[in-house]
C-alpha positions in Angstrom: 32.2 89.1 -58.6 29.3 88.5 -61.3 31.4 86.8 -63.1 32.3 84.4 -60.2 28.6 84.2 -59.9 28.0 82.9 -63.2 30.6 80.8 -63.3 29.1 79.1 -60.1 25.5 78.8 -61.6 26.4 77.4 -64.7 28.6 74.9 -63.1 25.6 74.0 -60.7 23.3 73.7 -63.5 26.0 71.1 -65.3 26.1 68.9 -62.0 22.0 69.2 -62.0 22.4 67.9 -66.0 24.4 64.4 -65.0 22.5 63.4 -62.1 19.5 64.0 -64.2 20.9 62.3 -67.4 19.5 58.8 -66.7 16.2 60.1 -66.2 16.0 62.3 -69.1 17.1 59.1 -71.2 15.4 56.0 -69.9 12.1 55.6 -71.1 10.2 54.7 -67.6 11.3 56.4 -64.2 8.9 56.1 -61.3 7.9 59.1 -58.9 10.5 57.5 -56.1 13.3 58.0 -58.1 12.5 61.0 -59.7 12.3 62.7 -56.4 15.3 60.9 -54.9 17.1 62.2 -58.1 15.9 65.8 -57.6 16.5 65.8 -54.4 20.1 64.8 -54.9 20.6 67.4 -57.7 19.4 70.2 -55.9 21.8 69.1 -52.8 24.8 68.8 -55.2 24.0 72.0 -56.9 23.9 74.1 -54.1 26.8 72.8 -52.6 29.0 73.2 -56.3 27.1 76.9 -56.4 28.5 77.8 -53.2 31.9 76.4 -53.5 32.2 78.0 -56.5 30.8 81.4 -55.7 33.0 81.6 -52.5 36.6 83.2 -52.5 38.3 81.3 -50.1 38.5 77.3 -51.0 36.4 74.7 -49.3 36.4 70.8 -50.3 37.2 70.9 -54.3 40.5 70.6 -54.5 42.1 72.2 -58.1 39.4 74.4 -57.9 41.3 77.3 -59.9 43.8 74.7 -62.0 41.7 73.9 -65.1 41.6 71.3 -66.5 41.2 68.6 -63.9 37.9 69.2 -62.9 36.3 69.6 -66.5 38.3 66.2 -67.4 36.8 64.8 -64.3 33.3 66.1 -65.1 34.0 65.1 -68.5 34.2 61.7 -67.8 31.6 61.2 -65.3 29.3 62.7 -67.5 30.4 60.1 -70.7 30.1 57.4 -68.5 27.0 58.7 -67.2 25.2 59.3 -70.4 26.8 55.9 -72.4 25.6 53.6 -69.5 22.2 54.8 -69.4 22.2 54.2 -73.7 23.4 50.8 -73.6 20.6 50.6 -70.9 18.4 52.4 -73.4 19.3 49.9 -76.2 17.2 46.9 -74.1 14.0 49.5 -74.7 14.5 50.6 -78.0 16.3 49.7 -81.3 18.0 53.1 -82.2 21.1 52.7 -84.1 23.4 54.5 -82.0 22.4 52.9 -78.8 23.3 49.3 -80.5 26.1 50.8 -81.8 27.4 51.6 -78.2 25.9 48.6 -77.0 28.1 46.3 -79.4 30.8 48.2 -78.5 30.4 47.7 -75.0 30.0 43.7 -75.2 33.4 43.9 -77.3 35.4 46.0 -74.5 34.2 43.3 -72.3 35.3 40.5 -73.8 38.9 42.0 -74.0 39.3 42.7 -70.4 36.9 39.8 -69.1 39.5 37.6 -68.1 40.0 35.8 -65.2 40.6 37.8 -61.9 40.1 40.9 -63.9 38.1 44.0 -62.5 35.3 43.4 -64.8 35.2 39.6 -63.5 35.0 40.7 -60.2 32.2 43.3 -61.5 30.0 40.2 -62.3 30.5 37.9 -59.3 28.6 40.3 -57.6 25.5 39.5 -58.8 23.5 37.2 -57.1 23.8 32.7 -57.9 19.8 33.1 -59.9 20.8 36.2 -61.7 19.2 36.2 -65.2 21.6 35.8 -68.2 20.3 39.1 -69.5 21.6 40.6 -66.8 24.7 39.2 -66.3 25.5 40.4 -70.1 24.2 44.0 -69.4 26.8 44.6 -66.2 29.4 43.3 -68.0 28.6 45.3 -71.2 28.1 48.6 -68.7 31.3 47.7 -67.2 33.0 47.6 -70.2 32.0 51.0 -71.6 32.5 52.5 -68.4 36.3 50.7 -68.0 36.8 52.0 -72.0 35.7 55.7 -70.8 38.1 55.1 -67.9 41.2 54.3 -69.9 40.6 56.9 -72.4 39.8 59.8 -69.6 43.3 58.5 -68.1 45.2 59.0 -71.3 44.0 62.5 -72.0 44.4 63.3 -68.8 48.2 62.4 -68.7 48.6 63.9 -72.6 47.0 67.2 -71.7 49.0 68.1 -68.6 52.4 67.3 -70.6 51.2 69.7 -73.4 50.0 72.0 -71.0 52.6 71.8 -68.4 50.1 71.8 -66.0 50.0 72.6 -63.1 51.7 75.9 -64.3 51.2 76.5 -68.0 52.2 80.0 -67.8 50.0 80.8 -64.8 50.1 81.2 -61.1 49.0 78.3 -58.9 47.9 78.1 -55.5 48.3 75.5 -53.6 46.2 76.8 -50.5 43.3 77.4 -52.9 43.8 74.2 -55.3 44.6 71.5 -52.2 42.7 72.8 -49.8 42.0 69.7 -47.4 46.2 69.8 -47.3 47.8 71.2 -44.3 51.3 72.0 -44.7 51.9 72.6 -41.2 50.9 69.4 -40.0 54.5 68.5 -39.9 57.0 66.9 -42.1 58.5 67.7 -45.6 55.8 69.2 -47.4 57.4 68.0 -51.2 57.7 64.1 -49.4 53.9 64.5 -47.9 52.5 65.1 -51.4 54.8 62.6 -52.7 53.7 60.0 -50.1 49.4 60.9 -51.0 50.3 60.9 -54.6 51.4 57.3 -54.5 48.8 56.8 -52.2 45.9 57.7 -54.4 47.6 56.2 -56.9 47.7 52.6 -55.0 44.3 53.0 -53.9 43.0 53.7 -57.8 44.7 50.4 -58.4 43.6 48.4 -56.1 39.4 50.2 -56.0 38.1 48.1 -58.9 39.0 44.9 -57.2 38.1 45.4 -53.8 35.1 47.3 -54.3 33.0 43.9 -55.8 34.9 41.7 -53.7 34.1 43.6 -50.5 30.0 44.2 -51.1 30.2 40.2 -52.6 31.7 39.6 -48.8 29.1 41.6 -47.4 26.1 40.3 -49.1 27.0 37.1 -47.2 25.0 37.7 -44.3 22.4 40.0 -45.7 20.4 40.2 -49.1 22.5 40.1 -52.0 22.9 42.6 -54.5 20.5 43.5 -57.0 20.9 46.2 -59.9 17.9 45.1 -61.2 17.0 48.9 -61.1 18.4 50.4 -64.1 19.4 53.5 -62.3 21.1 51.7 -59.5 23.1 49.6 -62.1 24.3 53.0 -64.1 25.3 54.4 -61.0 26.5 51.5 -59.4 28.8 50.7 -62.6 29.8 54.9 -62.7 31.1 54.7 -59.5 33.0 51.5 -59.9 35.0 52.8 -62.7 35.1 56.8 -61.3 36.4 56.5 -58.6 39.0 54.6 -59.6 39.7 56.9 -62.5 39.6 60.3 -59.9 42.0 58.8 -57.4 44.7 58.2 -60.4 44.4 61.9 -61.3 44.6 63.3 -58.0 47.6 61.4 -57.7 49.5 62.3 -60.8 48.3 65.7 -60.3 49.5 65.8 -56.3 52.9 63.9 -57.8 53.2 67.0 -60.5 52.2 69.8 -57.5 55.2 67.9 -55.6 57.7 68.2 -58.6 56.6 71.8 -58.9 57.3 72.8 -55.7 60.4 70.8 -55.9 61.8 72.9 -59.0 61.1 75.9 -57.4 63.3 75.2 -54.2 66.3 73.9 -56.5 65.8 77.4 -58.6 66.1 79.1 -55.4 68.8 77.1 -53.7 70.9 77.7 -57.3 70.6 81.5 -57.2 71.2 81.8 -53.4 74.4 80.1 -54.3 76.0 82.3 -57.0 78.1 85.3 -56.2 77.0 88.5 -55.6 
């Protein structure tokens, strides 16, 4: 029990650390948004101290499957603390924050093409945005879509050499999908099948409709600013999160799925040998 405990705070504490992040690198944060931000990071670390601290599962689903959620964290918290120094390198000249800076502008101008996510990042912003700003979001956007990719790839690497969900372990699937109900009716195998390619869809198709949708939006109301450094990091996080989270829940629903599946063949082949 004190060792769930711990567990709990210390993951708590590491949700207070990214939400904090921007603030603890920008040079300049006003008394607004340093209480909105502790506000938030107290909410979120109760909530993560709770669900971790409790026995029986709440909303975090893999909750006792490492390591999806310390990818996951991993990756907010890269994109998180990158953003805010390419931010960072518009305030001061240190050599690492132009180093990430320069290699944000070159991700971008790879993947700024036509109809492309990042494209779409930039229409966003208003007719009279400044020029200065239209190269930081696509710079932000490129970083974050670089941390993307590469979160992705270890993600799918790691679970083969793993062979997660299992790796030698047990795995619950009450406890690690709890928001699933496998009495709701139906295969369960084809239901997880069915949200696996779901999620996975809907990561695809997130970075495009996001921008287009709020650019759709803005029509009949003020349009967007990210003039705010703060709201432009996470603005740009959850653009390219979001994404990234859907497409592991789905190959990680799709591997549950497979798992299951295995199991029922291994017991359909040994109820079918001879006694």
């Amino acid at each position: 029990m004190v060792a769930r405990y711990l567990g709990a705070l210390m993951r708590a504490i590491l949700v207070v650390i990214v939400i904090a992040l921007p603030s603890m690198i920008l040079p300049s944060v006003s008394a607004d948004t340093g209480q909105v931000v502790t506000l938030v990071a107290l909410f979120a670390a109760a909530l993560t101290f709770f669900e971790y601290a409790s026995v029986y599962p709440g909303l975090v689903e893999f909750r006792d499957a490492p390591p999806f959620n310390r990818i996951r964290y991993g990756a907010l918290l890269a994109m998180v603390g990158m953003l805010s120094v390419v931010v960072l390198a518009r305030f001061e000249l240190s050599t690492f924050a132009q180093f990430v800076d320069a290699l944000g502008a070159a991700m971008a101008r790879v993947i700024d093409i036509p109809y492309s996510p990042l494209r779409l990042l930039v229409l966003m912003l208003p007719n009279d945005a400044s020029p200065e700003q239209v190269t930081l979001l696509r710079t932000t956007g490129g970083v974050a879509f670089m941390i993307a990719l590469a979160t992705l790839g270890y993600f799918v690497g790691m679970i083969r050499a793993l062979g997660w969900p299992m790796g030698g372990q047990s795995f619950n699937v009450w406890v690690n999908l709890p928001t699933f109900d496998p009495t709701a009716g139906g295969d369960v195998v084809e239901r997880l099948r069915r949200d696996a390619w779901f999620n996975i869809a809907l990561g695809t198709l997130l970075p495009f409709l996001v921008p287009a949708v709020i650019k759709l939006g803005s029509a009949g109301f003020a349009p967007v600013s990210l003039e705010a450094p703060q709201t432009l990091i996470w603005t740009v996080t959850a653009w390219a999160f979001l994404p990234t989270s859907l497409f592991m829940r789905g190959i990680a629903i799709g591997r549950v799925a497979e798992m299951i599946a295995q199991k029922r063949r291994a017991a359909e082949g040994g109820a079918l040998q001879p006694v």
